[in-house]
C-alpha positions in Angstrom: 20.8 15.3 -0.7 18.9 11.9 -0.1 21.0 8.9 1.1 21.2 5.0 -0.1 23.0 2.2 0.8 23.3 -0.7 -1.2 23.4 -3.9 0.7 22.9 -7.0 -1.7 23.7 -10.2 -0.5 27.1 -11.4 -0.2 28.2 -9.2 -3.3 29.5 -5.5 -3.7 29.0 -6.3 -8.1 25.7 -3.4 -7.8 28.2 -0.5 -5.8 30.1 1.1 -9.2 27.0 1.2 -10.8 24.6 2.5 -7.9 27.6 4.9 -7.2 27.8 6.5 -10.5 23.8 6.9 -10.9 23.9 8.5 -7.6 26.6 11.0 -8.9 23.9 11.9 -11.6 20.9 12.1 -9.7 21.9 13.7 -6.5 21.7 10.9 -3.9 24.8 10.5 -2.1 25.4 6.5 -2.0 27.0 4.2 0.7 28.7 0.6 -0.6 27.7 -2.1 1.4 26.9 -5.7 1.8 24.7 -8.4 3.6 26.2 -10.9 5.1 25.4 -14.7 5.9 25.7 -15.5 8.9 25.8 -18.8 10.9 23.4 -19.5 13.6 21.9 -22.0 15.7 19.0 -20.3 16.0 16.6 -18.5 13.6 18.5 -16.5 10.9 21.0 -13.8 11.1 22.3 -11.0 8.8 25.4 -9.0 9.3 25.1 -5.6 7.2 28.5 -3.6 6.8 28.6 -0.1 5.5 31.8 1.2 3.8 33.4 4.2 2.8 35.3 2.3 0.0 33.3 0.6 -2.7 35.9 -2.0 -2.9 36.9 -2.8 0.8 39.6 -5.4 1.3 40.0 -8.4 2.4 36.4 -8.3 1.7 36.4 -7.9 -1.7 38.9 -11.0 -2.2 36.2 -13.2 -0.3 33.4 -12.5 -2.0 34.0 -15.2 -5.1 33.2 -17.9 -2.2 30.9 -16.4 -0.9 28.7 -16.6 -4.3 29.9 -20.8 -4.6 28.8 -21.7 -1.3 25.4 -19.4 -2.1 25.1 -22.0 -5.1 26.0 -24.7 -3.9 23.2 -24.5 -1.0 20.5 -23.2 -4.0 21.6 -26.6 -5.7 20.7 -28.5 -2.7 17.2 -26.8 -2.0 16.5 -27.7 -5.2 17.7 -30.8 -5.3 15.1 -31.4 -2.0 11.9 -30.2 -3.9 12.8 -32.7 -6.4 12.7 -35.0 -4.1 9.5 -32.9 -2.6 7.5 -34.0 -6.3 8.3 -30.6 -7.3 10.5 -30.6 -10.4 12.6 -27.5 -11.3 14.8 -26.9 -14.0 18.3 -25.7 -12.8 19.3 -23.2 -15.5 15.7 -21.9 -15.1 16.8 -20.8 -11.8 20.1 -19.3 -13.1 18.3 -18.1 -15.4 15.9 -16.1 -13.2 18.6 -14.9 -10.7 20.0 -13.2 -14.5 23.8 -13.5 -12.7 22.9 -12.0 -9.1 24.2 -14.5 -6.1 21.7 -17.4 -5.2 19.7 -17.3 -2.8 15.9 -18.4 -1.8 13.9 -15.7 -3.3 15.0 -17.2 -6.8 14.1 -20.6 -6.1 11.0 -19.1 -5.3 10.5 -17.6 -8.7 11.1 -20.6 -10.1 8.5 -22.3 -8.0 5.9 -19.9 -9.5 6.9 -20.0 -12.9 6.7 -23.9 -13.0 3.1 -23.6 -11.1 3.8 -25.5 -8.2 3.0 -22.2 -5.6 1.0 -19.1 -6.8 3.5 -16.7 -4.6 7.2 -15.8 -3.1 5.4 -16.0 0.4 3.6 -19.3 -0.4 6.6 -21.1 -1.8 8.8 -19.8 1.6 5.6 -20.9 3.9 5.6 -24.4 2.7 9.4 -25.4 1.9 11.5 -22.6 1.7 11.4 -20.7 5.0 13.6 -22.1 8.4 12.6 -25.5 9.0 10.3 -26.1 6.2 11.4 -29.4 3.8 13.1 -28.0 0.9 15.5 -25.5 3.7 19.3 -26.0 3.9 21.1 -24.0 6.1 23.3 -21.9 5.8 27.5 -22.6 6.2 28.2 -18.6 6.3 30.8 -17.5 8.4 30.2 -17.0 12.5 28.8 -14.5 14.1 32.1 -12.7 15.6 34.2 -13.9 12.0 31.3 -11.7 10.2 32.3 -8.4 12.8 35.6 -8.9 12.1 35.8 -9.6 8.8 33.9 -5.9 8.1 36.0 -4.4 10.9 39.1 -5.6 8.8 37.9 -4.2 6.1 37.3 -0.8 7.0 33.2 -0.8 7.7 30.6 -0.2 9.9 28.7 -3.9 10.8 24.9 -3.8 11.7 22.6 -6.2 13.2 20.4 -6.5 10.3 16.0 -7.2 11.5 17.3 -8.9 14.1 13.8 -10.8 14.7 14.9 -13.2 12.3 16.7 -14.7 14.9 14.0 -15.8 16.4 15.4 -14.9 20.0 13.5 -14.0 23.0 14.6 -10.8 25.3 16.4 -13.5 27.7 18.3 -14.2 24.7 18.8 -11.7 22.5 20.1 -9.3 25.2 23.4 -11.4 25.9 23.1 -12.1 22.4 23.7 -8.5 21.2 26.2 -8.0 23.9 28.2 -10.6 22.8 28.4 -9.0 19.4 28.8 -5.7 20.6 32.3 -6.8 22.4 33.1 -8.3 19.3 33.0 -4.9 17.3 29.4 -4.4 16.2 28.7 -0.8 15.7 24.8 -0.9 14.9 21.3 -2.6 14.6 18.5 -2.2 12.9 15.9 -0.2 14.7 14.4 1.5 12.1 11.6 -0.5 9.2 8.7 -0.1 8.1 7.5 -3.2 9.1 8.4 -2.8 12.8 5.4 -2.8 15.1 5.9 0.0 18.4 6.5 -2.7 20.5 9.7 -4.0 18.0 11.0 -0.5 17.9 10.8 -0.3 21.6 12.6 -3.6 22.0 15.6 -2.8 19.8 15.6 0.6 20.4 16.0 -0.4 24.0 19.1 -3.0 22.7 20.8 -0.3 21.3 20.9 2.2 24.3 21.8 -1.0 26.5 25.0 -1.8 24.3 25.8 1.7 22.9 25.4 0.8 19.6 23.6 3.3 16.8 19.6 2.4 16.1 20.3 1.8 11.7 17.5 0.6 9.7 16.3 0.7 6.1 13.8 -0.4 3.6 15.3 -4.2 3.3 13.8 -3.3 -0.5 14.5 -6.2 -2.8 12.7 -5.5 -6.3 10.3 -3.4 -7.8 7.4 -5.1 -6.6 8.4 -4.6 -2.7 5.8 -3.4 -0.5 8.2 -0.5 0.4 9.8 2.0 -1.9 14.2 2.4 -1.1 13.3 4.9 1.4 11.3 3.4 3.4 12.2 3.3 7.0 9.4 3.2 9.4 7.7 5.8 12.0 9.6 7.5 12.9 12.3 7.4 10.3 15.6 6.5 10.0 17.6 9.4 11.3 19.0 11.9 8.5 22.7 11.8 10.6 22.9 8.2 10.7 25.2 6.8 7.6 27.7 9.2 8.8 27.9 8.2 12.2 28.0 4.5 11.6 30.8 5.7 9.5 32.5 8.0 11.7 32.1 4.9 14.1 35.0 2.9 12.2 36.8 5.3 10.9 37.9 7.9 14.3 
């Protein structure tokens, strides 16, 4: 039987659904959930794994979580306005069709009103860290994040954790940090992970004792990698049970 997680951004609303196709089709399915998380540096994104598709007090905290998405979407484009390049608001509700806010629709919208030819041009020039149309993020803190999927009965994960944009110095104590706090995994396993990246985490995760995850990070049918996607060598066949079996000894 294959295995999927689902691990949309700040919102469990595609678990019932992914759960019940899974039941159909054969693939046993894992409810989960990408976090925002708030750093000085780079980006950061705390994945939890479940064994309950509706894990409390997560569940009760998620309504915020999809304002606060909004509000920040709002002010990005609010800044390309200010940029000289108008976008029409409901457009971009329109485009995100009821999922949580977030950059990649802003993107969209950027193509659709012909101000960038592509998702990766409109991040380059105003949407990515630092560029003139970014806001940051006010998502919870790093040990909050652990905690709050601790509380809640899952399995949190280090998600790419280059996006932090940390070197080794750094990221070790980094990673350490989190690993006291609870953190039961990172993400070791991509497709786009170089040998050297996999070396790097990989080493991380012996360091700190914490299980080498990974996944596809797919995002829409047009991805460059298909759901189970997760790098040479792949993902381990064991490993949503034992991030499970982690939390719930």
């Amino acid at each position: 039987m294959g295995v999927l997680a689902i691990t949309d951004h700040d919102t469990l609303a595609g678990v019932d659904e992914a759960l019940a196709r899974g039941r159909a089709t054969g693939v046993r399915v894992i409810p989960g959930i990408e976090l925002s998380i708030k750093v000085p540096h780079g980006s950061m994104h705390l994945l939890g794994y479940f064994a309950d598709p509706a894990p409390t007090p997560l569940v009760g905290m998620i309504a915020g979580f999809a304002a606060t998405r909004a509000e920040r979407a709002e002010e990005m484009v609010e800044r390309l306005h200010g940029l000289g390049l108008p976008l029409d608001w409901q457009d971009v509700l329109d485009g995100a069709a009821g999922a949580p806010l977030g950059r990649p629709h802003i993107a969209e919208a950027l193509i659709r009103g012909g101000h960038v030819s592509t998702r990766k041009q409109a991040f380059d020039l105003y949407l990515a860290d630092g560029r003139p149309a970014y806001v940051g993020s006010d998502g919870l803190d790093t040990e909050d994040g652990v905690r709050l999927v601790l509380e809640s009965g899952g399995a949190p994960v280090l998600a790419h954790p280059e996006t932090l944009k940390l070197d080794d110095a750094h990221l070790d104590p980094f990673v350490g940090r989190l690993a006291r706090a609870g953190l039961v995994g990172i993400e070791v396993h991509r497709p786009e992970h170089m040998p050297d990246q996999f070396a790097r985490f990989g080493a991380l995760a012996r360091r700190w004792d914490l299980i080498a995850s990974g996944g596809s990070d797919y995002h829409r049918p047009t991805s460059p990698h298909h759901p189970g996607a997760t790098g040479d060598p792949p993902l381990p066949a064991d490993t949503a049970d034992r991030l499970l079996a982690a939390v719930l000894r």
